[in-house]
PLY file of the C-alpha trace (Angstrom):
ply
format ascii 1.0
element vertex 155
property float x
property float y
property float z
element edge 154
property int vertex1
property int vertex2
end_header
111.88 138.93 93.12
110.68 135.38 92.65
108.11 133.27 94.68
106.77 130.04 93.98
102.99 129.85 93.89
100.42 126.83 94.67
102.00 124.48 92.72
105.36 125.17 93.62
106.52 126.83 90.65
108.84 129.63 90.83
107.41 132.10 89.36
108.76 136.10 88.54
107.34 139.22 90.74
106.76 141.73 87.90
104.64 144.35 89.80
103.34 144.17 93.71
100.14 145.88 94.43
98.16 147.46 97.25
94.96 149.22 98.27
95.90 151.97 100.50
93.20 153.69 103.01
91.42 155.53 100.77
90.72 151.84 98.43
93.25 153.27 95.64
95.19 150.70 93.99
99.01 152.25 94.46
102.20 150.01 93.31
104.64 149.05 95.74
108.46 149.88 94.65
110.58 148.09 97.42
109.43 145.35 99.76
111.40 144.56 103.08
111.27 140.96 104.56
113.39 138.99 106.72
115.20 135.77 104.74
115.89 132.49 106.59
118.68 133.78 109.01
116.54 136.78 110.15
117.89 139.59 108.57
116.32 142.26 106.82
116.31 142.60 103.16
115.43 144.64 100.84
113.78 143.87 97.62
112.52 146.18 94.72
109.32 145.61 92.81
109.95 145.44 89.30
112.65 143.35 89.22
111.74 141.08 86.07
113.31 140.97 82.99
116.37 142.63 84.73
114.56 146.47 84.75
116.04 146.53 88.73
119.43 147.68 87.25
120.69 143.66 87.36
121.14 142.63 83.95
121.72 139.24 82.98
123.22 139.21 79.43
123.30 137.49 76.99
120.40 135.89 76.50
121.79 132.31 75.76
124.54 130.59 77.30
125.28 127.27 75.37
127.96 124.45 75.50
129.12 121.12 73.86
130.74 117.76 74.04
131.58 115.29 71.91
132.27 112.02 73.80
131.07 108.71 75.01
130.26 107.85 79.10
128.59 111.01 80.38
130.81 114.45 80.57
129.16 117.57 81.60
129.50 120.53 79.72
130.83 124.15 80.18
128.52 127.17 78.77
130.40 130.47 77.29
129.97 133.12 80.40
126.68 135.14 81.40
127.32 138.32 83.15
125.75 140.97 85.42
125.43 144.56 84.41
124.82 146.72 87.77
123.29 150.14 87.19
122.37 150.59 90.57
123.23 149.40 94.42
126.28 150.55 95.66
129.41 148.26 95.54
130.76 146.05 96.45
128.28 143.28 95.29
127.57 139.70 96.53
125.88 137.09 93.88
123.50 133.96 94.26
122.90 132.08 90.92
119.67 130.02 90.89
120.60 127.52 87.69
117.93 124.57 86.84
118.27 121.75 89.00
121.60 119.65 88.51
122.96 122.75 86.69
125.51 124.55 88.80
128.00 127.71 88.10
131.57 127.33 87.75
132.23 130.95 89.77
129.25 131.22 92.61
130.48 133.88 94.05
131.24 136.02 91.01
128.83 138.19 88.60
130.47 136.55 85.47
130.45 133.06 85.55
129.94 129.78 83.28
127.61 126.80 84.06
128.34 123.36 84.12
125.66 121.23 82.99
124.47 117.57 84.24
125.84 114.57 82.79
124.86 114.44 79.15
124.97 111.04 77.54
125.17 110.49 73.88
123.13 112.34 71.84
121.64 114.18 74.52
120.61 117.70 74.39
118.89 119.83 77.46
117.60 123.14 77.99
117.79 124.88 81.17
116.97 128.51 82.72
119.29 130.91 85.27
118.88 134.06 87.48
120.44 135.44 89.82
119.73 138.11 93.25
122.66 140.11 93.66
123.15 141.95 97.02
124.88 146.03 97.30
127.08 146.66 100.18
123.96 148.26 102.15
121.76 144.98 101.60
119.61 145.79 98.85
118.22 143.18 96.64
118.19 143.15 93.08
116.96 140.33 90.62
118.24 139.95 87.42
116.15 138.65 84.29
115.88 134.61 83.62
117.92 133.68 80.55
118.32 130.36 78.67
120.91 127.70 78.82
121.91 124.46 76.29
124.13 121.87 76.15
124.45 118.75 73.91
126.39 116.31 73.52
127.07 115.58 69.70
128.92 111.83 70.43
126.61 109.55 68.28
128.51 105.99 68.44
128.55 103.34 70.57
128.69 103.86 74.36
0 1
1 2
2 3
3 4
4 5
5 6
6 7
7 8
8 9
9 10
10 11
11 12
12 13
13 14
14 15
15 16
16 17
17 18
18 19
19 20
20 21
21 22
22 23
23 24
24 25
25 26
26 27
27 28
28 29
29 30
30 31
31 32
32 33
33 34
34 35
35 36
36 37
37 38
38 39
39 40
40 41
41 42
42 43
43 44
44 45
45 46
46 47
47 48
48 49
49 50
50 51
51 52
52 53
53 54
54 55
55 56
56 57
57 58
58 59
59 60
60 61
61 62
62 63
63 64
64 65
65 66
66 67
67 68
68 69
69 70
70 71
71 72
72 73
73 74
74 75
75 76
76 77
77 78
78 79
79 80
80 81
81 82
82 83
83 84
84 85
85 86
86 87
87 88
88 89
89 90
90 91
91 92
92 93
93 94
94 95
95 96
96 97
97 98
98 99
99 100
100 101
101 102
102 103
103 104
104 105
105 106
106 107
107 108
108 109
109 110
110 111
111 112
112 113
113 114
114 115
115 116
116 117
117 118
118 119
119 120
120 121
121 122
122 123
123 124
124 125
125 126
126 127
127 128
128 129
129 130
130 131
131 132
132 133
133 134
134 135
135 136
136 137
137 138
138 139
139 140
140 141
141 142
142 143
143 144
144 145
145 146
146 147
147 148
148 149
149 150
150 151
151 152
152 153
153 154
């Protein structure tokens, strides 16, 4: 699960938390909470670093150009591993800002990166919260992302 504290960073739920009646601190496995459109969801605590049963994999995702102007380029895939839920499974990637997945709707998918002008090279991060046919919740792990484009010459 991700939130985004004070300062408006987005920021991982590792662990939730509670004091129950009798003041002992117990740990909270799955949250329920209503999203934008009112319906009920259902999260589960414990959800960073992919240990919900959504794995994100691998751990880089990197792609290149070689031209003048300003192409975008195309990572190699990232892909979910689902050890739990029950199918069939809906996806939402959450790529960096201008960053945006070439299959939305899929858990494989490349990324397409912003503009890169010459000599450029950016870093980026990705998740995703993948939804089972019965509405659970599961967050996968953040991994990295690169692209660079190697054109040197004039523009």
């Amino acid at each position: 699960m991700k939130i985004r504290d004070a300062s408006n960073t987005l920021r991982t739920v590792k662990s939730v938390k509670m004091r129950d009646g009798s003041n002992a601190l117990r740990t909270i496995s799955v949250v329920k909470m209503r999203d934008a459109g009112n319906v009920l969801r259902t999260v589960r605590s414990g959800s960073g670093g992919g240990s919900s049963g959504a794995v994100l994999a691998p751990a880089l995702v990197q792609g290149s150009v070689y031209s003048s102007g300003s192409p975008r380029a195309t990572t190699n895939a990232a892909y979910i591993t689902m050890s739990v839920g029950a199918a069939p499974y809906t996806v939402i990637w959450y790529p960096d800002t201008d960053w945006s997945a070439i299959s939305p709707l899929s858990l494989t998918t490349a990324f397409r990166s912003p503009p890169l002008f010459s000599g450029d090279q950016i870093s980026a991060s990705v998740y995703a919260i993948v939804t089972d046919s019965l509405g659970n919740e599961f967050t996968t792990n953040t991994i990295s992302m690169f692209a660079a484009n190697y054109y040197n010459g004039p523009a």
